[in-house]
C-alpha positions as CSV (number, residue, x, y, z in Angstrom):
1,X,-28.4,4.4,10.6
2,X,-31.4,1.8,10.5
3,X,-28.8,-1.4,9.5
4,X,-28.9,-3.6,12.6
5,X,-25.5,-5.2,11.8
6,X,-24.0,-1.4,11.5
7,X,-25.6,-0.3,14.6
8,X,-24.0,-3.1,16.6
9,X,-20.7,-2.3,15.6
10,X,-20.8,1.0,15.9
11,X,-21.9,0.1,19.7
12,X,-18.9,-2.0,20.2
13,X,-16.6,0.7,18.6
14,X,-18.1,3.3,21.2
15,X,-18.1,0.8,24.4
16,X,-14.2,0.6,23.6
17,X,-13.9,4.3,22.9
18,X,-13.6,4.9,19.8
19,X,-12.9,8.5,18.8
20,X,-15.8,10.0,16.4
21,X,-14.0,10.5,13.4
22,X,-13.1,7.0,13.9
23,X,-16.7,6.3,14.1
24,X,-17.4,8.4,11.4
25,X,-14.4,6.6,8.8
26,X,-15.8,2.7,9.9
27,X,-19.6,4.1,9.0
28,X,-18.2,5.1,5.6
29,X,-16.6,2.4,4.8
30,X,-19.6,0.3,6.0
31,X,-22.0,1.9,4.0
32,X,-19.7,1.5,0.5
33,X,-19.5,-2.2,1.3
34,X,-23.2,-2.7,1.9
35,X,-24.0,-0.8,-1.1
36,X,-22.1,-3.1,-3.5
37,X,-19.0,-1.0,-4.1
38,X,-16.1,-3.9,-4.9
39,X,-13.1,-0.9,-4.2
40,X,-11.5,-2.1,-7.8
41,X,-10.3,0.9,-9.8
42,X,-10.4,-0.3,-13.4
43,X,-8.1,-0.3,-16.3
44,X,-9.8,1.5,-18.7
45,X,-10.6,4.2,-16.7
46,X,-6.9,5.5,-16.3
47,X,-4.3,7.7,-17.7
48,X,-0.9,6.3,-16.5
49,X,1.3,8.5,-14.9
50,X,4.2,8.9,-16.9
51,X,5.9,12.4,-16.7
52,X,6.1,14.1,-13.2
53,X,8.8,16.6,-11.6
54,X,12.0,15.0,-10.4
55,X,13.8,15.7,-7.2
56,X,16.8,15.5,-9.4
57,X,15.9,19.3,-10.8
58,X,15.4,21.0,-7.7
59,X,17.9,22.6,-5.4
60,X,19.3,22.9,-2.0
61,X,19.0,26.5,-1.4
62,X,18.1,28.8,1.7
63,X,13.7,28.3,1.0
64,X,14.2,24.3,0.8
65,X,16.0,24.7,4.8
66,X,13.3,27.1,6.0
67,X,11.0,24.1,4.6
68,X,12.3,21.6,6.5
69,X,12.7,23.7,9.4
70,X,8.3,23.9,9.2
71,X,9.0,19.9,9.0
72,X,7.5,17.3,11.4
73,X,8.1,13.4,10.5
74,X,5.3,10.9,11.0
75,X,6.8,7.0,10.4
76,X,3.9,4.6,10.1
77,X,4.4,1.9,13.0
78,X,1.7,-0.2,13.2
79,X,2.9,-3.4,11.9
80,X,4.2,-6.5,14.1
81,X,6.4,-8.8,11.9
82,X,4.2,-11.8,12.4
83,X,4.9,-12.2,8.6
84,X,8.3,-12.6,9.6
85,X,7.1,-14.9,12.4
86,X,7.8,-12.0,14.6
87,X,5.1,-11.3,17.8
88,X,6.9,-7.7,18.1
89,X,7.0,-4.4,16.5
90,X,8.6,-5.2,13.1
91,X,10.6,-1.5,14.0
92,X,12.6,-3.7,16.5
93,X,14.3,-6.5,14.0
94,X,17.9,-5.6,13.6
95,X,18.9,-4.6,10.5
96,X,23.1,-3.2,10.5
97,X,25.4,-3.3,12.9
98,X,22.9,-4.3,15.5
99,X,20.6,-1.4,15.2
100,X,17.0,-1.9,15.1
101,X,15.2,0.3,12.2
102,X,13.6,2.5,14.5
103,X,17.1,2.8,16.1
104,X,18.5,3.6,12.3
105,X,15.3,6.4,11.9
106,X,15.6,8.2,15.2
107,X,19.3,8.4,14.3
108,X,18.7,10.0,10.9
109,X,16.7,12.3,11.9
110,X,19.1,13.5,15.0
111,X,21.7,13.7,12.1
112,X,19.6,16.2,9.9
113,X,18.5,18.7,13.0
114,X,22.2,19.0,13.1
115,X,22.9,19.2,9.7
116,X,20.3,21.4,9.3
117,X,19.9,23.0,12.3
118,X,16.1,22.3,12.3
119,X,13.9,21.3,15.5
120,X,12.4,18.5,13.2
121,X,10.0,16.4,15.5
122,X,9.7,12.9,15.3
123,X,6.1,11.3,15.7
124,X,5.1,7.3,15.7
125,X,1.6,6.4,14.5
126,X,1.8,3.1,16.7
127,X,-1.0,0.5,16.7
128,X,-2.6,-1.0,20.2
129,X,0.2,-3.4,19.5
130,X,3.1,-1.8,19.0
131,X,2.9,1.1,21.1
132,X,4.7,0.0,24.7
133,X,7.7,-1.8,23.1
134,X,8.1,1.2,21.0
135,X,8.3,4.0,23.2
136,X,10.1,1.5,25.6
137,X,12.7,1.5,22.7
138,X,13.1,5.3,22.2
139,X,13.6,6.0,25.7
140,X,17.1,5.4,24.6
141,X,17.1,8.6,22.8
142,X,16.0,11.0,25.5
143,X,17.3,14.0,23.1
144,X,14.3,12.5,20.5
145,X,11.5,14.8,22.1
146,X,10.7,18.5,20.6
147,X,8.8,20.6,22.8
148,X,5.8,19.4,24.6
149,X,5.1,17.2,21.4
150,X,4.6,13.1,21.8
151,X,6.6,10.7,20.4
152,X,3.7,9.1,19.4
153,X,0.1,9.0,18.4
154,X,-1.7,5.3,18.3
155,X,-4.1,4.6,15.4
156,X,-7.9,3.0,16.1
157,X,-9.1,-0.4,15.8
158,X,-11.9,-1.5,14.2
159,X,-14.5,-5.2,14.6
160,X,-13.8,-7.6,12.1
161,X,-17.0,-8.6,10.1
162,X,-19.2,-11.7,9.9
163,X,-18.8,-12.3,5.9
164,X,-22.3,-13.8,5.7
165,X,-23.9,-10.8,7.7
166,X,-21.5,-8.1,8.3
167,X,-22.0,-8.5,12.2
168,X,-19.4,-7.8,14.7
169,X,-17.5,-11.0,15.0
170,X,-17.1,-12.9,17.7
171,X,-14.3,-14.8,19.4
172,X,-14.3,-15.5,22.9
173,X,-11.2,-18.0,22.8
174,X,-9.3,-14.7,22.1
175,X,-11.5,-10.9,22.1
176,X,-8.5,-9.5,21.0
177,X,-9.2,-11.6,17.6
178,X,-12.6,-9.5,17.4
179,X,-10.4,-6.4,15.9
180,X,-8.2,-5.5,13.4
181,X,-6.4,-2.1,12.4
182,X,-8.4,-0.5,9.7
183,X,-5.3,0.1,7.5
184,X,-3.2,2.8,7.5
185,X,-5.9,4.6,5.7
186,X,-6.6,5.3,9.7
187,X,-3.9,7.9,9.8
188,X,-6.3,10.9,9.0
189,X,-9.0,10.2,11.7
190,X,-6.6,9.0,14.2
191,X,-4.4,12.0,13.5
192,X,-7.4,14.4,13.9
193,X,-8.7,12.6,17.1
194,X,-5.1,13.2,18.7
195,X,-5.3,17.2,18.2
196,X,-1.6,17.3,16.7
197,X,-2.4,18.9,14.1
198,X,-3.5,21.9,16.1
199,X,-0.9,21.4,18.1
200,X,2.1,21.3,15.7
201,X,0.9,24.4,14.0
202,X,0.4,26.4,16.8
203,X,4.7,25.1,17.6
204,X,5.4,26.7,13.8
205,X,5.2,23.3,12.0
206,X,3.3,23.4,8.5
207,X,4.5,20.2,6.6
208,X,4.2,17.0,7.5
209,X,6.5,14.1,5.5
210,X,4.6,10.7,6.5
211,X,6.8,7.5,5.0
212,X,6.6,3.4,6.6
213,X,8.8,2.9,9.6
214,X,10.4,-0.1,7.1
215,X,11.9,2.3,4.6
216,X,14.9,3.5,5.6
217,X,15.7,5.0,2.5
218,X,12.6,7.7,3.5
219,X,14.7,10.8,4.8
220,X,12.9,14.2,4.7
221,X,15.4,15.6,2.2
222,X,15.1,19.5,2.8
223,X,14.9,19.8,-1.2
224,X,11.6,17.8,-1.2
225,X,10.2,19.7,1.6
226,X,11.2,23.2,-0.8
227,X,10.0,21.6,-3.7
228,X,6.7,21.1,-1.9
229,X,6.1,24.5,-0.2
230,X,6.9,26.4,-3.5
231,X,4.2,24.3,-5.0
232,X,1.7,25.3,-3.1
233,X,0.0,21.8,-3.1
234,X,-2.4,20.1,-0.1
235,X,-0.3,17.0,-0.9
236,X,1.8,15.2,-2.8
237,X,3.4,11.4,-3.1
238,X,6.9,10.0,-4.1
239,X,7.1,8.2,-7.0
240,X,9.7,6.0,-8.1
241,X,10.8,3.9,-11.5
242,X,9.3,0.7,-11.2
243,X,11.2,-2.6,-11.4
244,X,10.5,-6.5,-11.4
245,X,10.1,-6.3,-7.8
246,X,7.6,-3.7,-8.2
247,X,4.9,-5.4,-10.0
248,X,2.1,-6.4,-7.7
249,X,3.0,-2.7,-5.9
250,X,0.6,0.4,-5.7
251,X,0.5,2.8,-8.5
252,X,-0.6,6.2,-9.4
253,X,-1.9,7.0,-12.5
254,X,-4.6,10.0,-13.6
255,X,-8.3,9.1,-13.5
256,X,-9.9,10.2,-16.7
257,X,-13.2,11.4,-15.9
258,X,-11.8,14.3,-13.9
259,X,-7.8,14.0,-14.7
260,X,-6.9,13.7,-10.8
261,X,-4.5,11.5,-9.1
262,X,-5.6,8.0,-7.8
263,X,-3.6,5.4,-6.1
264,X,-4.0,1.8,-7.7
265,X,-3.4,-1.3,-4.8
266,X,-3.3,-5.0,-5.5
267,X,-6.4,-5.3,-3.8
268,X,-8.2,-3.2,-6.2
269,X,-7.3,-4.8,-9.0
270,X,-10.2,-6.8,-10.4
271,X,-8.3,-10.6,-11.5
272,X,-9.1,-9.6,-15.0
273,X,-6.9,-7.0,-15.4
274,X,-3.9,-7.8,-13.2
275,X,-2.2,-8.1,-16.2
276,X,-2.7,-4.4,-17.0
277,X,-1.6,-3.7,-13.4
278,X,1.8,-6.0,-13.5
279,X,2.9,-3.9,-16.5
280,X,6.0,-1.9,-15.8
281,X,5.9,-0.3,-19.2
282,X,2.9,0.8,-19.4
283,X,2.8,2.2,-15.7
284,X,6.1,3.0,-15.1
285,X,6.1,4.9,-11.5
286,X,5.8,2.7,-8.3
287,X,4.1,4.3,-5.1
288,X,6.6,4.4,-2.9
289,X,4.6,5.9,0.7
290,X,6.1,8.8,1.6
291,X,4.1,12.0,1.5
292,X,4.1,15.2,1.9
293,X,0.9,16.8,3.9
294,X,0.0,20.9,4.1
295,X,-1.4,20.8,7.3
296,X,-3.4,23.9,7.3
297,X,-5.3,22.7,4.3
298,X,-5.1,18.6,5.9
299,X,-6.8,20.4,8.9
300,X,-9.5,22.4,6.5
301,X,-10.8,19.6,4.8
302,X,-10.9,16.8,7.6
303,X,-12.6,19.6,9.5
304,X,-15.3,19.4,6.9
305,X,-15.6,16.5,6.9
306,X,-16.3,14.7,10.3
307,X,-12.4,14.5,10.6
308,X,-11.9,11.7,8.2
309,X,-11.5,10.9,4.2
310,X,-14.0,8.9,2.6
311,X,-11.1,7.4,0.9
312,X,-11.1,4.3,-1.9
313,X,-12.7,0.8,-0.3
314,X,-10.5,-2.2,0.1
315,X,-12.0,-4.8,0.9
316,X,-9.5,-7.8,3.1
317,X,-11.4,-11.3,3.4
318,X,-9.6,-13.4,6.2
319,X,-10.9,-16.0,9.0
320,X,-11.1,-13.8,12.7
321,X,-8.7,-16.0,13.3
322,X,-5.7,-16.2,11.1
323,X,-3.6,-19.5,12.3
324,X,-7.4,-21.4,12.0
325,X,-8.4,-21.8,8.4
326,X,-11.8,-23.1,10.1
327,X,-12.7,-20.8,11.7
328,X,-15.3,-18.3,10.3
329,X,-15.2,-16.1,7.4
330,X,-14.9,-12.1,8.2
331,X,-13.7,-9.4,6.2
332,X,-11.9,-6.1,7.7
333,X,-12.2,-2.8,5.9
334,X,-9.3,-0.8,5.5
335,X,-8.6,2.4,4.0
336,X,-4.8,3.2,2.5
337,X,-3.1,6.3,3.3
338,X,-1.9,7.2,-0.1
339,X,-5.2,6.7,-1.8
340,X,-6.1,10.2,-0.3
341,X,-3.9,11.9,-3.2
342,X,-7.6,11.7,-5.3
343,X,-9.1,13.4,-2.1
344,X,-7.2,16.8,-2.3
345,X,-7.8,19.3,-5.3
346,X,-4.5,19.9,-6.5
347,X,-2.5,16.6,-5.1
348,X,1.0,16.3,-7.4
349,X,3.4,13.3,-7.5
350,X,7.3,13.9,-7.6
351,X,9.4,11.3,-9.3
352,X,12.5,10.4,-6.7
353,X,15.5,8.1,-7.1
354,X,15.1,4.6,-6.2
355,X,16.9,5.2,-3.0
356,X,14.2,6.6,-1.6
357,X,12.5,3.4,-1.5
358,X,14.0,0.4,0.5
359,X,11.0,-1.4,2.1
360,X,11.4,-4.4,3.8
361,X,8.5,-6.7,3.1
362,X,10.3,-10.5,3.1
363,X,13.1,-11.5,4.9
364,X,14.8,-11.2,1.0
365,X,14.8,-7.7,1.3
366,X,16.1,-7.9,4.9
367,X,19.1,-10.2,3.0
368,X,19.8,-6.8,0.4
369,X,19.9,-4.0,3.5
370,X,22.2,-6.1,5.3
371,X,24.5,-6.9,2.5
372,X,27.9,-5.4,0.7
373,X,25.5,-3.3,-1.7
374,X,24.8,-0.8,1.1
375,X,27.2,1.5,2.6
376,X,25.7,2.2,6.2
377,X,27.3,5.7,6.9
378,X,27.9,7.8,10.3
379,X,24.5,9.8,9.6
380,X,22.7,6.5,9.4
381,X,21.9,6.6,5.6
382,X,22.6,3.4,3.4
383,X,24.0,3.8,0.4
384,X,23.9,1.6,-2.3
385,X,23.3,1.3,-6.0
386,X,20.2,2.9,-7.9
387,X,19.0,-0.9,-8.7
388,X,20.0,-3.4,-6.3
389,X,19.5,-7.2,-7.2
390,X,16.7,-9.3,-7.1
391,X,16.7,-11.7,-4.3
392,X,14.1,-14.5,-3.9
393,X,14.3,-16.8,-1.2
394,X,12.8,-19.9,-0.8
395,X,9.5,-19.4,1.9
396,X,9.6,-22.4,3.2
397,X,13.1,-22.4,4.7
398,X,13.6,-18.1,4.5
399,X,10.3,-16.5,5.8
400,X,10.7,-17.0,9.4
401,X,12.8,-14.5,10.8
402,X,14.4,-17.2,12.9
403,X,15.4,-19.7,10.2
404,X,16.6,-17.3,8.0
405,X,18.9,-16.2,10.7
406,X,19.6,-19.6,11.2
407,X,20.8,-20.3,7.5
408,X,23.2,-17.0,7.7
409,X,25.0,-18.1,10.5
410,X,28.3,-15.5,9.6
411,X,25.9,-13.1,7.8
412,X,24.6,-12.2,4.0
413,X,26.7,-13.1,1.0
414,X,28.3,-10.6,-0.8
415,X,25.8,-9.5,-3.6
416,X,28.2,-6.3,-5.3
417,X,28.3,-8.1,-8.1
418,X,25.3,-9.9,-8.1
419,X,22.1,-8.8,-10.5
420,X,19.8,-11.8,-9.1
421,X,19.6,-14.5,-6.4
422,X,17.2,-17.0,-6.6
423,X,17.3,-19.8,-3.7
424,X,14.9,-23.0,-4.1
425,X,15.3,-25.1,-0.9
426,X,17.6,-25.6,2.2
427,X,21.2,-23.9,2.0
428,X,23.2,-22.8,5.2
429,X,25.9,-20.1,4.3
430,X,29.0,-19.9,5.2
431,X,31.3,-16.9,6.0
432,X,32.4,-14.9,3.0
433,X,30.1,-16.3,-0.1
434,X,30.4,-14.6,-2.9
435,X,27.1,-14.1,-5.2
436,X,27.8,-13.3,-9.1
437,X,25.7,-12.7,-11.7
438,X,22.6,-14.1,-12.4
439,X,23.1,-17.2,-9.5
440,X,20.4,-20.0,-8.9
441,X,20.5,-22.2,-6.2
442,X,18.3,-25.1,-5.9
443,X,18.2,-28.7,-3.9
444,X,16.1,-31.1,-2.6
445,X,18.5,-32.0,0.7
446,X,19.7,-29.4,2.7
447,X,23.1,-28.5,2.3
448,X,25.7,-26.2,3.7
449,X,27.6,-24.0,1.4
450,X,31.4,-23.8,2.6
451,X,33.6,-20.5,3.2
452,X,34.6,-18.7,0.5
453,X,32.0,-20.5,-2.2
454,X,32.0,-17.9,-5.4
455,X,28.5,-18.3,-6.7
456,X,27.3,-17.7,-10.4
């Protein structure tokens, strides 16, 4: 290690304790970026995935139970929902009936052990910011805890870069500004560093199911967990049909040079060929993040190899700090966790139903879960539609978490009968608005849509 800027970072990662195989990941990444490697994964060197196993063809039988019951669940919680205008865990924003989604996980999970009757051990990969008000949160649910095992494991943090000279950044106004999470590409070193692994094997767990805290349609369905210990597989990723709203989402398609999985992000798309990567057709299967982990043969290989993945570059070019547009250029290198399908020699993909998938990335999406399409039963599951509609709302009045409350005083619309809502400037709801159809609204004064209103 003779590059000056790498060698100072690396010093600030070990004055603030950085595990080694978090050291080892950031010195990978490091050297890709310094050798020229742009992380875009071109067009013409991929097959697209177009035919793989469905969940709908495999059964609920006595082998798919004794799968689950080797089943622990990871939820990716690293995220605050300062997209949302949010300075807490985005886990905490209500979502039905006054329950948070954490609150709507932990309670799915409870539902299955007794469903089930499976231990089925519930783990957070919290970030430095998320962990206190999360664990504060689940001390409501004293019955969450299996064994001696956490409730949590907290991912590393990384320095932001100097764009001009790939030096640790600097920010004294604010040193918490100097870091950023390294994507949640981290959860294989940080997982390794926390020795859970070891530890859930040596309590009987082999399979881990790893899905976003935000998708609540990500329940370890025992026929999954069968489907996946029959096949014998290191890993494997949920795919599901792609739609409108899936076009600027990850991918999987086959890599032709050696006919293995690889994971295609926004970010690696070169602008050229966006066009290629927007096209439902011709890639039909959307990533959704949830995966299913073998951890004795997870454990083999990040043994081998310093306890992390050299997994696919991306490359994310911000200021350090993000509400000052003047203040200097960096770029933070992140890893993402699904791009590690290419890593593992036999990785599969299983095609799922759409309800699998229910992320909540815009408030819009918040607008759907909360709506007439969903069903939210006694076991905490939402029910809905296999296609719900498309809902875009106007950022400038909608992205806030606070004004959109503010504009649904007596709650969503109902959207049953909707197939799209599209909202272009300033409407307040009323109580009991029906959307139908294809509806459009659009103004250039606010205005205040009365009781009752039938839309479309």
């Amino acid at each position: 290690m003779t590059d000056p800027a790498l060698e100072a970072a690396v010093a600030k990662l070990t004055a603030d304790g950085a595990a080694p195989s978090v050291i080892a990941s950031f010195v990978d990444r490091f050297n890709r970026l310094a050798s020229g490697e742009t992380g875009y994964v071109h067009e013409a060197d991929l097959e697209p995935l177009t035919d793989p196993p469905l969940l709908a063809d495999q059964q609920l039988d006595a082998a798919a139970t004794q799968a689950l019951a080797q089943t622990a669940v990871v939820r990716l919680n690293g995220g605050l929902g300062t997209s949302m205008g949010l300075a807490g865990p985005k886990c905490l924003i209500p979502v039905r009936d006054g329950l948070t989604f954490l609150d709507i996980v932990v309670r799915q999970i409870l539902a299955l052990r007794a469903e089930h009757d499976v231990r089925l051990p519930l783990l957070l990969m919290n970030s430095y910011n998320t962990s206190a008000a999360s664990l504060e949160a689940l001390a409501a649910y004293p019955q969450l805890a299996v064994g001696d095992l956490p409730l949590e494991f907290v991912q590393s943090r990384e320095p932001k870069l100097l764009a001009d000279s790939l030096e640790p950044a600097a920010w004294p106004a604010n040193p918490d500004l100097e870091w950023c999470p390294p994507g949640h590409g981290d959860f294989y070193p940080s997982l390794f560093a926390s020795g859970l692994i070891g530890k859930l094997l040596d309590e009987g767990f082999r399979y881990l199911f790893v899905a976003n805290i935000d998708n609540l349609g990500a329940i370890p369905d025992p026929r999954l967990a069968g489907w996946f210990a029959a096949s014998g597989a290191p890993y494997a990723a949920e795919v599901t049909e792609r739609t409108d709203m899936d076009r600027k989402g990850g991918h999987l398609a086959h890599r032709i040079s050696d006919g293995r999985l690889v994971l295609r992000d926004t970010a690696q798309v070169s602008p050229d060929e966006m066009d290629d990567f927007i096209d439902i057709i011709k890639h039909p299967w959307t990533h959704t993040n949830n995966l299913w982990l073998d951890l004795q043969q997870v454990m083999s290989v990040l043994e081998a190899n310093e306890g992390t993945l050299s997994l696919p570059l991306i490359i994310n070019k911000k200021t350090v700090d993000p509400a000052d547009a003047t203040s200097p250029a960096v770029i933070q290198l992140e890893g993402a966790i699904g791009a590690a399908v290419e890593v593992f020699d036999g990785a599969r993909a299983v095609g799922v139903p759409r309800s699998r998938f229910l992320p909540v990335k815009a408030t819009a999406d918040l607008l759907i879960l909360r709506s007439d399409i969903y069903e939210f039963t006694d076991d905490a599951r939402l029910v809905g539609p296999m296609i719900s509609p498309v809902v875009r709302l106007d950022a400038d009045y909608y992205k806030l978490i606070d004004d959109f409350e503010a504009r649904f005083p007596a709650g969503p619309p109902s959207l049953r009968e909707a197939t799209s809502l599209r909202v272009t400037g300033d409407f307040t709801f009323g109580k009991d608005v029906v959307v139908r159809g294809d509806a459009v609204l659009a103004t250039q004064a606010p205005q205040q849509i009365p009781d009752g209103t039938i839309i479309g």
